[in-house]
BAFILO-686028 format. One line per 5 residues: number of its first residue (from 1); their letters; for each residue x, y, z of N, C-alpha, C, O. Coordinates in steps of 0.001 Angstrom, whole numbers, always signed. Example, Ala and Ser with C-alpha at 12.3 -4.5 7.8 and 13.67 -1.06 7.14 Angstrom:
// residues 2
1> AS> +13190:-5690:+7800:+12300:-4500:+7800:+13200:-3300:+7800:+14236:-3319:+8465 ~ +12850:-2250:+7080:+13670:-1060:+7140:+12900:+30:+7870:+13409:+1138:+8039 .
// end
This chain:
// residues 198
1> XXXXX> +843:-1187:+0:+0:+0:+0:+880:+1238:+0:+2041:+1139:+397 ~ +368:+2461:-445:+1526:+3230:-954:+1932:+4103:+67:+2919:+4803:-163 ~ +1314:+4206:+1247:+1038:+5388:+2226:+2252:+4653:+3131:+2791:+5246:+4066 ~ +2589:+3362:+2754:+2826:+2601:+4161:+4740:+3463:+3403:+5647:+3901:+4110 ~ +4716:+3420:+2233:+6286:+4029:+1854:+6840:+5408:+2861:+7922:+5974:+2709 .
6> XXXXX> +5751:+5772:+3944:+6112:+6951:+4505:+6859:+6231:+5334:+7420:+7014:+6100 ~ +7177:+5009:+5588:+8177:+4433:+6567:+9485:+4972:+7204:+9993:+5075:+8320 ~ +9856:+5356:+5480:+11757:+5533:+5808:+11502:+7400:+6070:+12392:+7838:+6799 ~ +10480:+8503:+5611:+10689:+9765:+5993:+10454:+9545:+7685:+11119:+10129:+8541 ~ +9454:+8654:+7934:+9350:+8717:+9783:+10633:+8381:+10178:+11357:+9193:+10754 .
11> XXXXX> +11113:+6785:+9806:+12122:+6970:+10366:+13263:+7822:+10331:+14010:+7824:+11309 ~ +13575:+8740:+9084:+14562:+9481:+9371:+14264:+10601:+9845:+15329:+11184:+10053 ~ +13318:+11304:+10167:+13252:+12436:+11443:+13285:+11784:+12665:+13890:+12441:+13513 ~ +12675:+10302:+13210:+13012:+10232:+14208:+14497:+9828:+14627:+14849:+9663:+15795 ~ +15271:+9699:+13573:+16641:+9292:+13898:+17517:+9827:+13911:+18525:+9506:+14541 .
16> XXXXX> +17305:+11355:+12821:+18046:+12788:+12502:+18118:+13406:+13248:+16959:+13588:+13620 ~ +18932:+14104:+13997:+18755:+15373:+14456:+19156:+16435:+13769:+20160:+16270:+13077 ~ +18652:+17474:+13766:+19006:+18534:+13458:+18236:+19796:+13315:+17018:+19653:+13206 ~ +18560:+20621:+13301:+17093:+22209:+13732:+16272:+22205:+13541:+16258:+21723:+12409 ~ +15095:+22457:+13867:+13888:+22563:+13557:+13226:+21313:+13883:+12081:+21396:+14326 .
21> XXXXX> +13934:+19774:+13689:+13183:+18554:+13605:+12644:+18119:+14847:+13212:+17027:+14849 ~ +12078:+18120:+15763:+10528:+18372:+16719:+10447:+16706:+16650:+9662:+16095:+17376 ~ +11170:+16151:+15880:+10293:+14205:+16187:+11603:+13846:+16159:+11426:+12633:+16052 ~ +13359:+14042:+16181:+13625:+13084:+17097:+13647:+12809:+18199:+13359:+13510:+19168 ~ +14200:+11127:+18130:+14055:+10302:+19160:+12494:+10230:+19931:+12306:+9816:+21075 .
26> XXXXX> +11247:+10840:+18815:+10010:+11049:+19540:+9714:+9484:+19744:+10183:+8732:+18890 ~ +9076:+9002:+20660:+8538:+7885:+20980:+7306:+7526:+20104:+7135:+6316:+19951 ~ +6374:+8396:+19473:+5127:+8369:+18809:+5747:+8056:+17200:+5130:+7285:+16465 ~ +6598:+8506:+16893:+7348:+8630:+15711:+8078:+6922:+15440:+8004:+6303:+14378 ~ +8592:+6558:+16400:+8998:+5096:+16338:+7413:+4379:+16626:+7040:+3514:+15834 .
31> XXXXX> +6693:+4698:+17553:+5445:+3625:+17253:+4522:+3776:+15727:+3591:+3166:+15200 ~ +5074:+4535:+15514:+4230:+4809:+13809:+5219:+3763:+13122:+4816:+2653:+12773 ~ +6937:+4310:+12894:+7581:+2824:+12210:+7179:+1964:+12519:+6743:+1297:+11580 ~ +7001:+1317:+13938:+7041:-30:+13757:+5378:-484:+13669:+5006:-1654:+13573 ~ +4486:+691:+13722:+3420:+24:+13332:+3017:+6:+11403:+2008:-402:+10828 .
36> XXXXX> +4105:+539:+10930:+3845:+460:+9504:+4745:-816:+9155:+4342:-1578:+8276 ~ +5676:-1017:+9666:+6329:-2077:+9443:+5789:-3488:+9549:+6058:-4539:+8969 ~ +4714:-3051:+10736:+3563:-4715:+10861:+2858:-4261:+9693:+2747:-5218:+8927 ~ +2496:-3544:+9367:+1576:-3332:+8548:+2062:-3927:+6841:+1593:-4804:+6116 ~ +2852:-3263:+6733:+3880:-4442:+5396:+3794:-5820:+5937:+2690:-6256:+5611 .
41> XXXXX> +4167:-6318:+6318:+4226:-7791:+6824:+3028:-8697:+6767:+2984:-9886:+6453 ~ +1804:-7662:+7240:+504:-8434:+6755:+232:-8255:+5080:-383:-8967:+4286 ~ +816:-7248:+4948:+302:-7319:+3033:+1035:-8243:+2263:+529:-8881:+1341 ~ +2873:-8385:+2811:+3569:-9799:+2442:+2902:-11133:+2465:+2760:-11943:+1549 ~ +2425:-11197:+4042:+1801:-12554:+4013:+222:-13027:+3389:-412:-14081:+3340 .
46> XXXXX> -11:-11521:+2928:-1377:-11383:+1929:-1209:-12027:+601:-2071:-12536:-116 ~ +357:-11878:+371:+529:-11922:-1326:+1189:-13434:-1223:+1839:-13640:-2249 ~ +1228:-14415:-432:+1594:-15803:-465:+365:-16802:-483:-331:-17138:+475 ~ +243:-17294:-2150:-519:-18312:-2134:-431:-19334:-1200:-1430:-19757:-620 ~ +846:-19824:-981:+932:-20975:+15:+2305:-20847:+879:+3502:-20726:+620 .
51> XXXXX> +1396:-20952:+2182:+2423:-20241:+3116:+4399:-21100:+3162:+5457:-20501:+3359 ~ +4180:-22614:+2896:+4827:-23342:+2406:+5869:-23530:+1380:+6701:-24431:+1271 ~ +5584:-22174:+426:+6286:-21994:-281:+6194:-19948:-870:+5344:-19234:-1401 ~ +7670:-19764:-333:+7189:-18046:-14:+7462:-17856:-1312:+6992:-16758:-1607 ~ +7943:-18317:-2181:+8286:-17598:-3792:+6672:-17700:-4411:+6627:-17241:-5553 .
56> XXXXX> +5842:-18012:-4096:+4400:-18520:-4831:+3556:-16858:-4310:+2549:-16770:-3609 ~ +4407:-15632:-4956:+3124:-14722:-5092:+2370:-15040:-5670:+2406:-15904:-6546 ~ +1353:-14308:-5255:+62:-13724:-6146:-55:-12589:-6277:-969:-12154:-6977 ~ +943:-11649:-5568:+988:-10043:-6100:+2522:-9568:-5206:+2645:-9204:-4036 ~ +3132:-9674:-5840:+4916:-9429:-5159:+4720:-7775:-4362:+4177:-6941:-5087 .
61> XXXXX> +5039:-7408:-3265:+5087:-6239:-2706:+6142:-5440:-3419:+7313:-5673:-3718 ~ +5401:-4504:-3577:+6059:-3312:-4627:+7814:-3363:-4128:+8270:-3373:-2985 ~ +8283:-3379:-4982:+10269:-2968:-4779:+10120:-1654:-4147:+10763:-1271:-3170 ~ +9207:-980:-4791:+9792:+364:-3821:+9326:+448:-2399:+10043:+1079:-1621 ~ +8317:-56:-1990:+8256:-555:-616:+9308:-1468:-143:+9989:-911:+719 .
66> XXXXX> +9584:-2349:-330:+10856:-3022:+408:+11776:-2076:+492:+12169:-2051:+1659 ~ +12483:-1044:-348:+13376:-619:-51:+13484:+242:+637:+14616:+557:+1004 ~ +12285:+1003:+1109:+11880:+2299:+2141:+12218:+1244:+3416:+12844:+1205:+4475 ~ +11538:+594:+2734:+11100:-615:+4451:+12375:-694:+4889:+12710:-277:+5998 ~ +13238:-1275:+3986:+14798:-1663:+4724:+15792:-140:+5002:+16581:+90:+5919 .
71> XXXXX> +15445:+615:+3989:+15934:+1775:+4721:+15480:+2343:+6117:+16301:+2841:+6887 ~ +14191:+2252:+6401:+13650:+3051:+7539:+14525:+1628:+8581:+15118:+2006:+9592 ~ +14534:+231:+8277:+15132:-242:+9262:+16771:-197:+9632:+17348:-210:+10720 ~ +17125:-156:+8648:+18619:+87:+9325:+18586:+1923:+10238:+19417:+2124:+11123 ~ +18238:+2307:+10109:+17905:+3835:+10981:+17250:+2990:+12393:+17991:+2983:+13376 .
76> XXXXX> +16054:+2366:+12507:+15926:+2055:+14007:+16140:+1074:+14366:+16074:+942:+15588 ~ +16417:+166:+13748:+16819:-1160:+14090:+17431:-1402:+15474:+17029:-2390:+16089 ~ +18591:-414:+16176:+18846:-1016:+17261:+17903:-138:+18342:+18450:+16:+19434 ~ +16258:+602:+18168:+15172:+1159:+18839:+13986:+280:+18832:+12867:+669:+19169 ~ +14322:-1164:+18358:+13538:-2447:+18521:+13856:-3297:+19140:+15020:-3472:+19501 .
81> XXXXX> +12847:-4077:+19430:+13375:-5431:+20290:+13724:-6109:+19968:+13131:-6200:+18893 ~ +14682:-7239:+20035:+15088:-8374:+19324:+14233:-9677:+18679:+14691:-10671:+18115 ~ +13082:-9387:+18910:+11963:-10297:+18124:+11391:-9692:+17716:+10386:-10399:+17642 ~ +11065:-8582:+17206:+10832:-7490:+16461:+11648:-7602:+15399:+11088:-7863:+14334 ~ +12907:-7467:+15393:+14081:-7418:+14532:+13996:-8884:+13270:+14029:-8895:+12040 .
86> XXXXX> +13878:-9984:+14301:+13520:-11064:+14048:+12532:-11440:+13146:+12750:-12031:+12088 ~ +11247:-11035:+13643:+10368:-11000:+13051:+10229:-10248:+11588:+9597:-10751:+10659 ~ +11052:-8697:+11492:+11160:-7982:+10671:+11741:-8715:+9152:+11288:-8826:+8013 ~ +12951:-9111:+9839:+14301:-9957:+8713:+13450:-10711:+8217:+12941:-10509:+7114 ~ +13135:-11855:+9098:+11984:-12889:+8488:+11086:-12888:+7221:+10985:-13682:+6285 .
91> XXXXX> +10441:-11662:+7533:+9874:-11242:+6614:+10051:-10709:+5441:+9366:-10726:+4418 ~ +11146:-10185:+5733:+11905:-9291:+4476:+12128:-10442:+3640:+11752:-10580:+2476 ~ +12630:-11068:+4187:+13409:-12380:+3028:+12344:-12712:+2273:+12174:-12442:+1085 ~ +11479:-13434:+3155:+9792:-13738:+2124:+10204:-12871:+1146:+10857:-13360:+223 ~ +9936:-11507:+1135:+9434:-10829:+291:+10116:-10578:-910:+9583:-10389:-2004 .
96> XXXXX> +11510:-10586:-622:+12281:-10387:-1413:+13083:-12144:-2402:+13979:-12254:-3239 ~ +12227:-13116:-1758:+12333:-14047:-2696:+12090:-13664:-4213:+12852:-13390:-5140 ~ +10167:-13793:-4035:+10145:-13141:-5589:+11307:-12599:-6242:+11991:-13216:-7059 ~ +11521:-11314:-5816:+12641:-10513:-6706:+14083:-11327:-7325:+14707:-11353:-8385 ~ +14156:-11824:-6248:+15750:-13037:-6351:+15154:-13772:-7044:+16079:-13988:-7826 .
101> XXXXX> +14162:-14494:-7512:+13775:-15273:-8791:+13552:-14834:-9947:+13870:-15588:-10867 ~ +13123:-13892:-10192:+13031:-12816:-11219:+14473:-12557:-11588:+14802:-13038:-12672 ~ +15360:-11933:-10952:+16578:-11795:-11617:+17391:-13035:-11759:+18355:-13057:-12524 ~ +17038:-14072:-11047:+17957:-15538:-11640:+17292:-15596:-13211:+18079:-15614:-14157 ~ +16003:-15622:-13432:+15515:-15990:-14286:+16199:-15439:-15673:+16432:-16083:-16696 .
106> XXXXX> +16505:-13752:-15341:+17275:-13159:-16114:+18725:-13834:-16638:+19140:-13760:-17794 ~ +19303:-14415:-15676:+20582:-14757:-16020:+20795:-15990:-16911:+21856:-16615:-16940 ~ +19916:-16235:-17496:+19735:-16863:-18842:+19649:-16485:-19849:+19521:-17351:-20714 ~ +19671:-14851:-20360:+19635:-14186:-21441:+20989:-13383:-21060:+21499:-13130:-19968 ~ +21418:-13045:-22548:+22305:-12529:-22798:+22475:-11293:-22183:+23493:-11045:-21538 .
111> XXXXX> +21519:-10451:-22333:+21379:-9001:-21880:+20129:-8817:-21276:+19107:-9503:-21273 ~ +20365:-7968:-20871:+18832:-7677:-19913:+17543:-7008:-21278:+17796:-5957:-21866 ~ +16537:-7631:-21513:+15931:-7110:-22449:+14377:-6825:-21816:+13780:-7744:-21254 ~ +13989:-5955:-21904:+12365:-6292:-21239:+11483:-6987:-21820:+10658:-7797:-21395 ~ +11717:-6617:-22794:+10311:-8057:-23324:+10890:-8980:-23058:+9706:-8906:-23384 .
116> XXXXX> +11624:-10069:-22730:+12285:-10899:-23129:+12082:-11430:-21221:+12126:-12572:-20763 ~ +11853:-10038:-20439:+12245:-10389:-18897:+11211:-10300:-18962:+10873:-11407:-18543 ~ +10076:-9645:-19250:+8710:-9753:-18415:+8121:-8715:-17843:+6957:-8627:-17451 ~ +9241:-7684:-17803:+8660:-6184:-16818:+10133:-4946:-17626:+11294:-5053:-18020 ~ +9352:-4160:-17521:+9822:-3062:-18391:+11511:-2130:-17125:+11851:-2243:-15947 .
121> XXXXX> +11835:-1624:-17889:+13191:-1197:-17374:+13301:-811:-16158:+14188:-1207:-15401 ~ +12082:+296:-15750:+12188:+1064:-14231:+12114:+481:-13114:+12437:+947:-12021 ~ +11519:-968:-13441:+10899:-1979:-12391:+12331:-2562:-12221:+13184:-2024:-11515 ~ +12513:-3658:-12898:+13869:-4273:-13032:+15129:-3876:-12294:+15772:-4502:-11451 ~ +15309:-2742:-12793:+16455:-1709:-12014:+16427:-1677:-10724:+17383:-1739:-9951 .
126> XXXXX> +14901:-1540:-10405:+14402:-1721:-8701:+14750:-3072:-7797:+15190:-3506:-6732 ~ +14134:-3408:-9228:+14394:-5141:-8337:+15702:-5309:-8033:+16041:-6198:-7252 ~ +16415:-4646:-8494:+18084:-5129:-8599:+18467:-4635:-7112:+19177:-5347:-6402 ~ +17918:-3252:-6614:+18450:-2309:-5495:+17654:-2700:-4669:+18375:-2784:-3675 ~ +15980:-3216:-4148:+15836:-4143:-3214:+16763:-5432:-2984:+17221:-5815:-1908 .
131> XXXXX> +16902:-5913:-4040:+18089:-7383:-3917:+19231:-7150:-3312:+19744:-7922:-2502 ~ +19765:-5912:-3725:+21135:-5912:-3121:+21167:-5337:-1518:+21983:-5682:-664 ~ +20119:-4424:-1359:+19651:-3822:-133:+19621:-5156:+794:+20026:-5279:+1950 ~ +18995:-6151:-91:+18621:-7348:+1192:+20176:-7762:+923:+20815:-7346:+1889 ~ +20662:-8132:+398:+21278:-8699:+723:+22589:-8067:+1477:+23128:-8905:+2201 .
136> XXXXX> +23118:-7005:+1478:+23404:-6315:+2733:+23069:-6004:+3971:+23855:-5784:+4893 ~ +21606:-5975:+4021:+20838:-6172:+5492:+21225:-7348:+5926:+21776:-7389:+7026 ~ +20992:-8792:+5031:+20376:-10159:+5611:+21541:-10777:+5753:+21313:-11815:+6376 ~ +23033:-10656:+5421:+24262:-11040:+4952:+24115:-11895:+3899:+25058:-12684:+3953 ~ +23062:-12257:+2507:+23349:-12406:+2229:+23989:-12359:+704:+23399:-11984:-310 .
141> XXXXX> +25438:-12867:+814:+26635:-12279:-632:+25967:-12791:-1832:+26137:-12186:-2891 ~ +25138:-13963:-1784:+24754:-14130:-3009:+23464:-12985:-3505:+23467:-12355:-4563 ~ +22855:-12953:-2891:+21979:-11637:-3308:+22404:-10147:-3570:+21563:-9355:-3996 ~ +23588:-9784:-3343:+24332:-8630:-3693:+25392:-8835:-4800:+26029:-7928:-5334 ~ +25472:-9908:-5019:+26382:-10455:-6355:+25492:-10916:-7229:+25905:-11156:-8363 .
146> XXXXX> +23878:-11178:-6871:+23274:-11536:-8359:+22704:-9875:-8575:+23107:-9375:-9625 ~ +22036:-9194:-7919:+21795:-7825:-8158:+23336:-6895:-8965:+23264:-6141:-9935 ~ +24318:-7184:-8366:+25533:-6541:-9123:+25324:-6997:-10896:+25216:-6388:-11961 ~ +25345:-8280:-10483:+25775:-8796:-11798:+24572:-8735:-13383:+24809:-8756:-14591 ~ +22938:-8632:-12358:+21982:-7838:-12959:+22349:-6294:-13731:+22225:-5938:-14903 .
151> XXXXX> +22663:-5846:-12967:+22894:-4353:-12807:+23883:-4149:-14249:+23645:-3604:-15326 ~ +25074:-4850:-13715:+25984:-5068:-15029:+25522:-5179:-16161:+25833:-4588:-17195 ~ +24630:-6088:-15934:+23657:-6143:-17914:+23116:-5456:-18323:+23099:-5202:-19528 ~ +22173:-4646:-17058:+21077:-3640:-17188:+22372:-2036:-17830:+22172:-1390:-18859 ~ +23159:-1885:-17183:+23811:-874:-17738:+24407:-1112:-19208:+24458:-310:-20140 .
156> XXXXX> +24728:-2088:-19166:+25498:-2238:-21214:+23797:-2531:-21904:+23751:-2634:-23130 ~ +22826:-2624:-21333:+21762:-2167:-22584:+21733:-1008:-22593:+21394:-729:-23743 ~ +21904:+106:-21917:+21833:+1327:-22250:+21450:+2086:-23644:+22482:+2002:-24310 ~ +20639:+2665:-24279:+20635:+3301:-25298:+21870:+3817:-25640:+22733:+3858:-24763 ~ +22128:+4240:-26817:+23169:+5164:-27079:+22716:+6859:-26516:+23528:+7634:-26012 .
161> XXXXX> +21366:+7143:-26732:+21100:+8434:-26338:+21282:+8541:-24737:+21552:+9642:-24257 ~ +21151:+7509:-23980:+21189:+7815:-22519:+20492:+7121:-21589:+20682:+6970:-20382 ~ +19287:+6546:-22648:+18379:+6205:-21805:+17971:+4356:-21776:+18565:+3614:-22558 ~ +17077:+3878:-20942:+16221:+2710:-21257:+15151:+2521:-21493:+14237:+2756:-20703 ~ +14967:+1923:-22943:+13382:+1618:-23404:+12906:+1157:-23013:+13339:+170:-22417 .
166> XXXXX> +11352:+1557:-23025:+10421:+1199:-22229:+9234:+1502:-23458:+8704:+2547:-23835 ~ +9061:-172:-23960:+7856:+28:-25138:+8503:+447:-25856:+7946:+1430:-26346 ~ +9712:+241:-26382:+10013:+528:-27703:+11382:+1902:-27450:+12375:+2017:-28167 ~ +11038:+2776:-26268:+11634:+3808:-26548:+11530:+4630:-25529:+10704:+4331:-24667 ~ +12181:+5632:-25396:+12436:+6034:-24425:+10607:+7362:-23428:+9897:+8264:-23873 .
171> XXXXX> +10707:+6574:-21937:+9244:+7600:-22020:+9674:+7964:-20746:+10024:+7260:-19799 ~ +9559:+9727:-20924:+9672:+10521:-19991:+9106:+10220:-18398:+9926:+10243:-17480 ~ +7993:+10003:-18183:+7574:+9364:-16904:+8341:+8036:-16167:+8028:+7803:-14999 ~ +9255:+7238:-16777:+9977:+6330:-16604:+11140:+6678:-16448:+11470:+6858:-15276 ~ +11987:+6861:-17313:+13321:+6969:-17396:+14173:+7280:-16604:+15317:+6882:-16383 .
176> XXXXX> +13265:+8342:-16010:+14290:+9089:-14509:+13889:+7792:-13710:+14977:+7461:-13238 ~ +13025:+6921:-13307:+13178:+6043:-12574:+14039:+4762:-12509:+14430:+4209:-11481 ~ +14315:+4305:-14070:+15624:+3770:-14324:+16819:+4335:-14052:+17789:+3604:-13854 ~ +16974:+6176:-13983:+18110:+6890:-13878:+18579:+6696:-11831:+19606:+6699:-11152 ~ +17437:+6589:-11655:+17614:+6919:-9721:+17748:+5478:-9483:+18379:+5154:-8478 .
181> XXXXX> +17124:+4294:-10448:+17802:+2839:-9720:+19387:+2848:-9824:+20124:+2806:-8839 ~ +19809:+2908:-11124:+20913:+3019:-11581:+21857:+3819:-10151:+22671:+3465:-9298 ~ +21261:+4853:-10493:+22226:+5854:-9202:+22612:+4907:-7924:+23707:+4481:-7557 ~ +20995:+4703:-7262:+21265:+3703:-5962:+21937:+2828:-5856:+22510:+2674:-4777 ~ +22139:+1922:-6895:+23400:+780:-7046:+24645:+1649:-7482:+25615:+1090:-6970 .
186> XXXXX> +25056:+2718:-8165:+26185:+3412:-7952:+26460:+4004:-6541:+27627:+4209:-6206 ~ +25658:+4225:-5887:+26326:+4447:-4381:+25809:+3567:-3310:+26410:+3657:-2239 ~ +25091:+2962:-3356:+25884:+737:-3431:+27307:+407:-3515:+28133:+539:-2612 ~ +27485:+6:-4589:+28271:-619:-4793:+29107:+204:-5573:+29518:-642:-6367 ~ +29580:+1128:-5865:+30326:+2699:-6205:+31455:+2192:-7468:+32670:+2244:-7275 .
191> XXXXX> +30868:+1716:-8734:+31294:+1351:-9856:+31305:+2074:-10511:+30310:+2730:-10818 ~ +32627:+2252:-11049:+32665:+3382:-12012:+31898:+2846:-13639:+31499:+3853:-14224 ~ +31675:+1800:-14295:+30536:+1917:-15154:+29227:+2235:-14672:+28700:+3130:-15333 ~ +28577:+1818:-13792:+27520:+2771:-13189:+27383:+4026:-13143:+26243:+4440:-13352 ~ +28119:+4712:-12952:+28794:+6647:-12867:+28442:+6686:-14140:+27310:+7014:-14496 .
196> XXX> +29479:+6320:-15026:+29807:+6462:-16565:+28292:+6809:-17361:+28067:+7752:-18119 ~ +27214:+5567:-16859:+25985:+5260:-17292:+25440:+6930:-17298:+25085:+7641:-18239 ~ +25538:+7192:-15888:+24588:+7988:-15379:+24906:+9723:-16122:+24173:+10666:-15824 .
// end
């Protein structure tokens, strides 16, 4: 749900200090994170046909929610309890299965192509920077080495003009969103073909 993406601005006033900001360290401000954070967790376990098997969406939680989500948690993470925390990770992984299947799936084609993947450029790119996000949260290296190595393909399709097609060609409402995935895995993982791209 899209409201629940206000995750990572709560958490970073309550974790920021600095002039004017009136909500850190507010106590009301962390019970809002962590009540949006349950609140993702029931829409995760909404989107699992069978609880038995967590890769079996029926509607994958938006990439750009996971990645607020894991941003707002590394900010409070140590302002939770340890089964909280627990509970949190847990979940994350669920969620971010999907995505880690989606980009294996990729690594059977030559280049990253969208028709060819299933979902158009801006998405993809995403999927790549939730993947690697988890897998820096969760330790784990294989999920930050298949997102790298995504990423790698996704940048040598590049247009010659600059951009990634989407339907054929390049569309203004998109592009900058391929441009800001791109970015996030350049200060990720701080590759100078990533830069180059951008």
């Amino acid at each position: 749900t899209p409201h629940a993406q206000f995750i990572y601005p709560l958490a970073y006033f309550y974790k920021t200090r600095f002039p004017g900001n009136r909500y850190f360290m507010d106590p009301a401000i962390l019970a809002a994170v962590r009540a949006l954070g349950d609140h993702i967790i029931l829409q995760i376990d909404a989107s699992i046909k069978d609880p038995r098997n967590p890769t079996d969406s029926k509607g994958q939680i938006c990439q750009r929610l996971l990645a607020f989500w894991m941003d707002a948690y590394v900010l409070v993470k140590s302002d939770l309890s340890p089964s909280a925390c627990r509970t949190w990770e847990t979940a994350m992984k669920r969620a971010l299965l999907p995505l880690v299947k989606k980009l294996e799936g990729c690594m059977t084609q030559r280049y990253f192509n969208s028709y060819s993947f299933g979902t158009s450029a801006n998405h993809a790119i995403l999927y790549a920077v939730a993947v690697c996000l988890g897998g820096r949260l969760l330790n784990k290296h294989g999920w930050r080495k298949l997102a790298e190595t995504f990423t790698d393909r996704f940048v040598d399709s590049q247009h010659p003009d600059g951009y990634w097609p989407e339907h054929g060609g390049p569309v203004t409402s998109y592009t900058p969103v391929s441009v800001a995935g791109v970015a996030r895995m350049a200060a990720l993982l701080n590759k100078k073909s990533y830069k180059e791209a951008l």
